[in-house]
N, C-alpha and C positions, 0 to 999 in steps of 0.2 A: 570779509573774514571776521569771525568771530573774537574780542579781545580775551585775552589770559584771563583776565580778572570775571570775565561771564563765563566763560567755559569752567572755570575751577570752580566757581559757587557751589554749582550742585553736589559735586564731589566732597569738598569741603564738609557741606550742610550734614550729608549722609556719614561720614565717616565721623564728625562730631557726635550724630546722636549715636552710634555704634559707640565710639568711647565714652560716653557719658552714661549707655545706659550699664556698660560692663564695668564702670566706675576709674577708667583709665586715663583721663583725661592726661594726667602729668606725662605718660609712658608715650600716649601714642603722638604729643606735643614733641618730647623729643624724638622718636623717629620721622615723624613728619621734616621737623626741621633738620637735623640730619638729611634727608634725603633732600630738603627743599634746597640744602647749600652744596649736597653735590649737585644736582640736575641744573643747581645754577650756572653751571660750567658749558656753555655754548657749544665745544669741544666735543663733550662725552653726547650731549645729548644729538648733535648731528652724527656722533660715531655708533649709538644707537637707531635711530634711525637708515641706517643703510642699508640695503633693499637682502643682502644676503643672510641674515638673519633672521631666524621666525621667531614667533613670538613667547615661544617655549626656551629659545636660546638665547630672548632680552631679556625674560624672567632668572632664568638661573643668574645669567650676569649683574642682575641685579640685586637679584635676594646676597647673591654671593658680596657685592660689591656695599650691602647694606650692612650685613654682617659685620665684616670687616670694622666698619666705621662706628660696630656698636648698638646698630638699631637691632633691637629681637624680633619688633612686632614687624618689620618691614623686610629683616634677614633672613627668613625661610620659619621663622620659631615660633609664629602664628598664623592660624589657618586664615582669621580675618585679614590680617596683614596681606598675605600673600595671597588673598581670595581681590583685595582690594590692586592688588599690582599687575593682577592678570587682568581686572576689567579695564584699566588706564591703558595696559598694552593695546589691548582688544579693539577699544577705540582709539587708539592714537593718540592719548592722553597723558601722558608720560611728563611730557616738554611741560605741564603746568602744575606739577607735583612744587616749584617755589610759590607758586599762587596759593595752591591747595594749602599750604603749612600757612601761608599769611593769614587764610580769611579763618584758615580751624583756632589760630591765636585770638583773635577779632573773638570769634565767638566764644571761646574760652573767655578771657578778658570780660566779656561780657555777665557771662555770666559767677565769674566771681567777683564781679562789680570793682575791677583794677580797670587801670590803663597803664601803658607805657608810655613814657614820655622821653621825649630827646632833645638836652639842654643843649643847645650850641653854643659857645663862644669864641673871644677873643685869647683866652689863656683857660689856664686850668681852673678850677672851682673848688673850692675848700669842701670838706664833706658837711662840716656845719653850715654853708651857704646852700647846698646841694639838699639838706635837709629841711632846711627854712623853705624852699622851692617845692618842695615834695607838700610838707607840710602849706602851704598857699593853693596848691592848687588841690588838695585833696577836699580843702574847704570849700574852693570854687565847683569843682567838678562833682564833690561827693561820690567821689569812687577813694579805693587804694590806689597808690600810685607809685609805677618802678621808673625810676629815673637812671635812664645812661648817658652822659656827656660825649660829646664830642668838641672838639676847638677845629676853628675855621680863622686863621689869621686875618681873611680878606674882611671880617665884620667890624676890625678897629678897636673895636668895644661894644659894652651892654651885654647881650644875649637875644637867642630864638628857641623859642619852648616850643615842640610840637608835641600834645597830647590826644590821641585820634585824632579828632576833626578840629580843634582848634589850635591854633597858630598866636603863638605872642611875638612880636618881635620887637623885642626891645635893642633892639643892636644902634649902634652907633651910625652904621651905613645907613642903615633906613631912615633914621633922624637928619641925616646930611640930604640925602634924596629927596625926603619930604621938603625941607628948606629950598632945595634947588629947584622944586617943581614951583613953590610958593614966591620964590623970588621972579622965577620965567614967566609968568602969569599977568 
């Protein structure tokens, strides 16, 4: 079986040049996400999936249930939208609408030369630390760079930066770890 992350590509791919070339890129970023946090619900989407339903009666429940939550292009108030929600019914595609939102990010992000990054630590982070951070990697990376923290008590100390594809980890566990691997040797 195919994974999330290759089945949503294509999907992704085509609905990004769809918003980019109608100039939408911000709108259809939040509906996607939006929808990508609700279908993230293992619940709804197996309560979707049940065989008594067609696929004209998971669209209403959706457009309706997008609505709700705020999306217009995903809520019934665009024909792309809801031209895009009947082809994921159609094939069974539904379940990777949180894929789809990740990789239409990716490629946004891309193309307006940001990344997001994810400071982890031990405690909170002052905004002028979180700044100095933003600012170091934007020299490294040469992209913009949105930075959101999170803390993770079990790191001790230091920090772990994830910006796309690279990984810093300067935490205090991985410096213990490293020691411990270098002393068992």
């Amino acid at each position: 079986m195919a994974d999330n992350n290759t089945v949503a590509r294509p999907y992704a791919q085509a609905i990004f040049e769809i918003a980019e070339d109608a100039g939408l890129l911000d709108n259809w970023s939040e509906s996607l996400a939006t929808a990508g946090q609700l279908l993230g619900d293992r619940g709804l989407v197996e309560y979707l999936g049940t065989p008594v339903f067609s696929d004209a009666q998971r669209l209403e429940f959706l457009t309706g249930l997008f609505s709700k939550a705020g999306s217009t292009l995903l809520g019934g108030g665009d024909v792309k939208g809801t031209n895009f929600l009947k082809l994921l019914l159609e094939n069974g595609r539904v379940a990777v609408l949180p894929e789809i939102s990740e990789q239409f990010e990716a490629h946004k992000a891309k193309v307006e030369n940001s990344v997001d990054a994810v400071v982890t630590s031990a405690t909170p982070i002052s905004k002028e630390r979180e700044q100095q951070i933003a600012a170091s990697l934007r020299d490294r990376l040469g992209r913009d760079v949105r930075i959101t923290t999170e803390i993770d008590e079990n790191l001790i100390g230091g920090a772990v930066i994830r910006a796309g594809d690279v990984v810093i980890d300067g935490s205090l566990r991985a410096r213990l770890e490293g020691l411990a691997n270098a002393l068992t040797k």
